[in-house]
Each structure stands twice: as C-alpha cells, then as structure tokens.
N, C-alpha and C positions, 0 to 999 in steps of 0.2 A: 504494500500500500504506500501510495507516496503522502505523507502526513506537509498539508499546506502552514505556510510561515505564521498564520497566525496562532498554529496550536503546538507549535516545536517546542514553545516555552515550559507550555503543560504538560507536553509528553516527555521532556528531559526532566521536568520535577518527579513524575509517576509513569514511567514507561508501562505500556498497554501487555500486562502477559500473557496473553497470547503471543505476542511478538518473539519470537525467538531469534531472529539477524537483524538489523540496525545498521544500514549502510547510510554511511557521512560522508559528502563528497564537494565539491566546489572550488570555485577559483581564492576562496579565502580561507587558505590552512591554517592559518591561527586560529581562525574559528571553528574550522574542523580539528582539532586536536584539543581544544577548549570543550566541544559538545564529544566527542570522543573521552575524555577523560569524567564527564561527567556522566554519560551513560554506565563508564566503569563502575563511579563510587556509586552506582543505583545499587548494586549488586555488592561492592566489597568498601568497606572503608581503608585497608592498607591496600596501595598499587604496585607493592613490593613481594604482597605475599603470593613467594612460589607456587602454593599449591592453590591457591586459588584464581591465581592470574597465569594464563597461559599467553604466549605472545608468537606468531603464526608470521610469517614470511610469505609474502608472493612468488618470491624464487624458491621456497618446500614444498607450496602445493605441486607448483611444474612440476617436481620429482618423487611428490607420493602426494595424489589428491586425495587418496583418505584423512591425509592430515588433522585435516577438520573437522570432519566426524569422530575419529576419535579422540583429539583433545576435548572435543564438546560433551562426550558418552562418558570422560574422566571422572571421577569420582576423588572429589577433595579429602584429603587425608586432616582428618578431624573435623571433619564435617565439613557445609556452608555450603550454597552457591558458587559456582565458578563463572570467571567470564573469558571468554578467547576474543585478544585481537588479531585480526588479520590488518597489516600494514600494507601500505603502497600496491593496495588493491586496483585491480584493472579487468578488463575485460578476459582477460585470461583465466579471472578464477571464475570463472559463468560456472562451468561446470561442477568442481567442486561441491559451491553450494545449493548450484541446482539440485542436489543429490543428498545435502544436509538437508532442504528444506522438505521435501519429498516425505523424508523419514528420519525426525529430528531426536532422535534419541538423547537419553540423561537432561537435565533442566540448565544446561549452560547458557549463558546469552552469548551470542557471535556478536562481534562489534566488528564492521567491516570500514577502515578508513582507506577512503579514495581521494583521487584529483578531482581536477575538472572532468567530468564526463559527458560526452553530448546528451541529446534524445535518443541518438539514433543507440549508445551503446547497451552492450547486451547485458551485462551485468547493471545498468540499471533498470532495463525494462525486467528482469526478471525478478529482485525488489519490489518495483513498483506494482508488480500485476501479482504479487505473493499473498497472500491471505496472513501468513506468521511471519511477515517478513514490512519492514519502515525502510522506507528514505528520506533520509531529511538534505537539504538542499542548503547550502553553508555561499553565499553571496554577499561579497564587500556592507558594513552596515551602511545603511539612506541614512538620511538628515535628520529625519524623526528619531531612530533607532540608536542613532550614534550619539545623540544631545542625551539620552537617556543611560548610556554608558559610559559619557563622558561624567555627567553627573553623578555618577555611581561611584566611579570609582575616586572623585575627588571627593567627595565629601567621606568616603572612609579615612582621608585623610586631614578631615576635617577642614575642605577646602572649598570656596564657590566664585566660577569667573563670572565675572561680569559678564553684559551682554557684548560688547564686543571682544573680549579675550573668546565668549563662547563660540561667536561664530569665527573665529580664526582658528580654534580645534577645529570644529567643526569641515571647515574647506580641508586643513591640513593631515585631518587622518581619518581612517575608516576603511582602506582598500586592505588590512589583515588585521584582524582583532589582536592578538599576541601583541604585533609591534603597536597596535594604539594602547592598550595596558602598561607597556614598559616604556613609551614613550609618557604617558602619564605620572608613574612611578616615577620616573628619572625628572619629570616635573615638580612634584612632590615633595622630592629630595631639597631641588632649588627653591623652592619655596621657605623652608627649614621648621615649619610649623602651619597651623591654622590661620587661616584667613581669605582674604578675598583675591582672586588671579585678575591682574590688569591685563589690557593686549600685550605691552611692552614685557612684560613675565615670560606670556602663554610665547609670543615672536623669539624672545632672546631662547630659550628653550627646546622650541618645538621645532622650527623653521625651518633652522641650519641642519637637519639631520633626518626629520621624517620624512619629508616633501622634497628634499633638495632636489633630489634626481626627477621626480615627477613635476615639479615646478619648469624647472630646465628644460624637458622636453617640450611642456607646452609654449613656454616661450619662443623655444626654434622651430615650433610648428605655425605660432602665431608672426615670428618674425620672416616667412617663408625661406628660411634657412632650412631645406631638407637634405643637406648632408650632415651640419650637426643634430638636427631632429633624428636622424638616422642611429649614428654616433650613440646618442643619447637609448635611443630604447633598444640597442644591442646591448649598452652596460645592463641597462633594467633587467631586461630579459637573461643574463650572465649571472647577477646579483638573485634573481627569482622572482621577480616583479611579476603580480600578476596582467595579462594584456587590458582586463577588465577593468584594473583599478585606474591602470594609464589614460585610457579612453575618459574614464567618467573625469581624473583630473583634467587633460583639455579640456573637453566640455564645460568644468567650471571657470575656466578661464577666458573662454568664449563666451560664456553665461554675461560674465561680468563687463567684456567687450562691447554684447549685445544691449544691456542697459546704459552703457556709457552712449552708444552710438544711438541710441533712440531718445535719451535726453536732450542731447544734441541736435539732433532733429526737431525737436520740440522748441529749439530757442535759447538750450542754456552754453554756458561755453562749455569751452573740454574742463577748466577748472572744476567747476561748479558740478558738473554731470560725475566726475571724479570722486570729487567728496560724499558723495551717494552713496559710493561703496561700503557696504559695511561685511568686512572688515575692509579696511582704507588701505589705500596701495601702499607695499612699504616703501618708504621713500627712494630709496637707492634702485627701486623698477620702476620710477614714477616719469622718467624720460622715456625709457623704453615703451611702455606701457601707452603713453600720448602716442608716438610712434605708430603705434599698433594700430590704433584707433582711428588715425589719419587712412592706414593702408585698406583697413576694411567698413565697407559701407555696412549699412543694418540686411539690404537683402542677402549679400555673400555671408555675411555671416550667422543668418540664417541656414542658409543650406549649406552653412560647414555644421552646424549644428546637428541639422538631419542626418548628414553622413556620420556624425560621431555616434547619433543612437541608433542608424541602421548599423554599424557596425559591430554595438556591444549585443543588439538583438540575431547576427549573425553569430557569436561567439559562444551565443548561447543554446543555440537551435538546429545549426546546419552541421553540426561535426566535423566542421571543416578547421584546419589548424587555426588556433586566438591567435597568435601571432602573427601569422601570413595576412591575417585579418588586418586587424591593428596596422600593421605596418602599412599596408595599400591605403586604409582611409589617412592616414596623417601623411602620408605622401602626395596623397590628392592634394591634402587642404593646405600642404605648406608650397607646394606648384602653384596653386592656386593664387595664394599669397605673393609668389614674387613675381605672377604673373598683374598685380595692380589691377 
C-alpha cells in the first residue's frame, strides 16, 4: 500500500500491523534514514542490539535471496520482536521480497531503505500494490513542513527566529533533512544559549555552508553562464546533491527575480521592488542580482519557471535519469539567459 504524506506522520508514531515491509525511498536521504531509524525504535529501543537488529545488504540478497526470509523467521535470543534492514535497496531485491511477502513467516518487521525510485520501478510497485506491505515516499521538506521543523528543532534549544531570520532558513535548507538538523545544531551552538535568531545570526551561520553550492548554481544559471552552471552541478552531483533539491533552489531564485521584475512593471524602481524581498538580498549579491533583473523580462522568466517545475515533475514520474534531467533544463534556461 502506498501510505499518502498526510498520514506518514501517524503511521511512523503507530505502524499499521498488519504491515510486515516498510519501504523508504526518495530523493531526500536524510529523511529516509530519519523515518528508517524510526520505524526501527517502533519495534526495538537499542539499535545496537545484535539479536534483535539484523542488518541485510543488497549485495547478500544477489548471493543468497533467502537472506530475508530467514533473518525475518529468526527468533531473538531472549525474547522480543526483531527488525531487518535491508540497505541500499533497488530494484534488484523485487524478488527476494516478492517471496517474503507471499509467505511472511516469524513477526519481524522488514524495513527496506531505498533511493530515488521512479513509478515505473518494480520494487516499488510491488510495495505499493502489497496488502502487508507500506511505502512511504521521503521528498525535500515544502515551506509549510520545513517552518514546522525548523521551529522544532530550535526551540529545543530554547530558541525563536524572527520572521525574517525564519524565512532565510527557510529558502536556505530543506532539500535533506539530516543536513537541515545539523545545520540547525551547529546554529545553536553559535547562538550559545536561549533566545531570539536575527537574519544576521541565521546569514553568518547558515549561508556560507548549507546553500553555498546551491546558491552558486543558481546564480550561473541566472547569470546565463552555462559553463560555470555546468561546473557547479557536477560538484553537486560528486558531493551527493540531490537533482531535486537543485531545481527547487533555482526556482526560488527565479521566484524572487519574478516578483522583483513584476514590481517593476508596476512603476517601482529596481530599489524599491528589491527591498520587497523578504528575506533581502545579501548585500555582496545585490549588484549581481540588479544584473539579473535587467537581463530577464517577467515573461522569460516565467517560462524558465515552467521548465524548472516541468522538470522536477519529470524526475519524478518518467524514470528517466534526475540528473540528465536537471542538467538539460538549467542549460536551456542559462542559453536562454545569454541569449538576452
């Protein structure tokens, strides 16, 4: 069964038992390994303990697909539920647990953590169309989701940003949940105690190290520089960037182009259309950025917009490579760009 975003919350507090495999998959592994580790403690409170944590290889099934089945059929030595991870799951283990699911012996939970997997793959249609069998679908947090985890995690530190430090988290992280957690943390740190996050805090902080490389690209996609746009999302992609989270940062950069360029339209200068921005441009992009604005009118960048969200809806639909993806529309739109 494939369990929709609204109910993932509920069914990682109380997994459904009848469910016996749990497949996590998506372009956001911090998030899959965050809902991975918490399916575990449904089942075990230490993640160390031998006998009841079994941990399964996608390169052991290739060589003994029973694997699975009988770490699942194991019987914990002093008792308790056990759980098996299978790791770096792909389409190659279809069969395996097409064969667990079949004929699910002993009460193990299978936690299957995956990548990005299309529609078209088989290991996750055979999840999805499973009767004892979830998938839950792990995608960069939205705006809504991420002000709610951004909130979360500061105020366990006894902390609260302001409304513009919020909305500069906010643009600056959310494409992997682990690195938005630890880039929080390490905010936290600089903070040295309780109190209120200004932008200048969340900027000195965040900036220089979440975003850099995502920032970067957009700018030489927006500067129609597509040899360093290029450049730029071959480190991404080296580093482990997801293609998804790249795309939605352009887009926010366009987003913000787009309202600058419609104010404008409207009568006010580039000043003035500028200070709109919330969060404000940081000053040391604030030449660049007029730049930009001069080069793109409101209809082209309109329709570099569309290509940005025809192309995250391709990355997520056609099973066709995210990257080969990604890279075609930022190349359109930074030709585009120096084309004036």
């Amino acid at each position: 069964m494939k369990i929709p975003p609204a109910r993932i919350e509920a069914f990682l507090r109380q997994p459904d038992p009848a469910v016996r495999a749990v497949l996590v998959f998506g372009p956001d592994q911090g998030l899959v390994r965050e809902r991975v580790e918490r399916l575990m403690r449904s089942v075990v409170t230490d993640l160390n303990d031998p006998f009841r944590v079994a941990e399964v290889r996608s390169s052991q099934l290739k060589e003994s697909p029973a694997a699975l089945a009988d770490e699942a059929a194991a019987i914990a030595m002093g008792g308790g539920r056990r759980v098996v991870v299978v790791r770096e799951a792909a389409d190659g283990q279809s069969a395996p647990l097409a064969s667990f699911l079949a004929n699910p012996c002993g009460d193990s939970l299978v936690v299957i953590e995956g990548g990005e997997l299309g529609p078209r793959s088989s290991l996750r249609k055979l999840v999805e169309g499973a009767d004892n069998a979830a998938a839950l679908a792990c995608y960069g947090d939205e705006a809504g989701t991420l002000e709610t985890v951004i909130q979360a995690e500061l105020k366990a530190s006894g902390l609260m940003a302001e409304p513009e430090a919020m909305a500069y988290l906010v643009e600056h992280l959310g494409s992997d949940r682990r690195l938005t957690r630890s880039e929080l943390t390490k905010l936290a740190l600089y903070m040295g105690g309780p109190g209120r996050v200004r932008l200048e805090d969340a900027a000195a902080c965040v900036g220089d190290s979440a975003a850099r490389g995502l920032d970067d690209l957009a700018l030489s996609t927006a500067d129609g520089d597509h040899a360093g746009a290029q450049r730029v999302l071959d480190k991404l992609l080296n580093e482990g960037a997801q293609p998804v989270a790249m795309l939605r940062s352009v887009s926010r950069h366009f987003l913000r182009l787009h309202l600058v360029a419609g104010l404008i339209a409207q009568g006010k200068s580039v000043d003035q259309a500028m200070a709109a921005l919330k969060p404000p441009v940081i000053f040391k992009m604030a030449d660049r950025f007029r730049r930009q604005v001069s080069r793109w009118p409101v209809d082209r960048l309109g329709r570099a917009l569309e290509l940005l969200t025809e192309a995250e809806l391709d990355c997520k639909t056609t099973g066709l490579p995210a990257p080969e993806i990604t890279a075609r529309a930022l190349m359109m739109i930074a030709r585009a760009a120096s084309r004036r």
